[in-house]
C-alpha positions as CSV (number, residue, x, y, z in Angstrom):
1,X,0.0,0.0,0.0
2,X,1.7,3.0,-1.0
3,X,-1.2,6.0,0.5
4,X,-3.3,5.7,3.6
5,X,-6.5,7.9,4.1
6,X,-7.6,8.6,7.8
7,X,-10.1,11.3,9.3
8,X,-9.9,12.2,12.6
9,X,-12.8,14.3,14.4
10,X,-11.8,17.5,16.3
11,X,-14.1,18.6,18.7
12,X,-13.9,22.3,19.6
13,X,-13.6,23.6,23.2
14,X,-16.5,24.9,24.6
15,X,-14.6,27.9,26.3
16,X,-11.7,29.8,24.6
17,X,-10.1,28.5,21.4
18,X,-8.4,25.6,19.6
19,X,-9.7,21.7,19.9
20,X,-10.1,19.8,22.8
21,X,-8.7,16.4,21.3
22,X,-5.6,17.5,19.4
23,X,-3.9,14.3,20.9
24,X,-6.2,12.0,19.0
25,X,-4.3,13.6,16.0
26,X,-1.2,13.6,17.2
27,X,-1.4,10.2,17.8
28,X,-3.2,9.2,14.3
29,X,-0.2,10.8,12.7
30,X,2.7,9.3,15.5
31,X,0.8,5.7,14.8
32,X,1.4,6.1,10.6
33,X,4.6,7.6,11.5
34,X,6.1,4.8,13.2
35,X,4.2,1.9,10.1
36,X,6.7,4.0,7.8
37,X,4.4,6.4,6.4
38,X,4.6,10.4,6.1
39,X,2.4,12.5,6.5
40,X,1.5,14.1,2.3
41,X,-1.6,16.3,2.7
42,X,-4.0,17.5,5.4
43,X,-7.5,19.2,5.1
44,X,-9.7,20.3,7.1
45,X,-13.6,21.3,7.0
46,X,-16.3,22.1,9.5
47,X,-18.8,19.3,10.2
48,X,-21.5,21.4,12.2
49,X,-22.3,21.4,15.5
50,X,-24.1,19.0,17.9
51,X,-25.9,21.7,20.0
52,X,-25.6,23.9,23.2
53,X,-22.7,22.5,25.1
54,X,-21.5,19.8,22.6
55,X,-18.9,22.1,20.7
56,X,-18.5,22.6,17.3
57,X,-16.5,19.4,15.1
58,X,-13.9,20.0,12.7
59,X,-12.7,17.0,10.3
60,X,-9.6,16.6,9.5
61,X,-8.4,14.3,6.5
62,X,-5.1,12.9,6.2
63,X,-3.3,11.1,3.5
64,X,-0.1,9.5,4.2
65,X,2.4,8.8,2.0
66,X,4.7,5.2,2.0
67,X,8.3,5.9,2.8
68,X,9.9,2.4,2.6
């Protein structure tokens, strides 16, 4: 397998800024890191919100790229 795709599912803080799960992407892209893959391309896009209190989500795609 030469590319991997994964999406990982940021959930925004309810106070203040930035995402409250930024170690469940650091880990996604540590984990494909240490398979022998680098990281090629991210994106990322809003996927709405799931109501008062549940913070907003943001998606973030990742393709990785074989390095052996």
């Amino acid at each position: 397998m030469h590319y991997v795709v994964l999406q990982v599912i940021l959930k925004e803080k309810l106070l203040g800024t930035g995402s409250g799960n930024l170690t469940a992407l650091e880990k996604t892209i540590n984990d494909q890191v240490a398979k022998g893959y680098r990281l090629h391309t991210i994106t990322t896009a809003s996927s709405g919100s799931k109501g008062l209190g549940g913070g907003d989500r943001i998606q973030a795609t990742m393709v990785f790229e074989s390095i052996g």
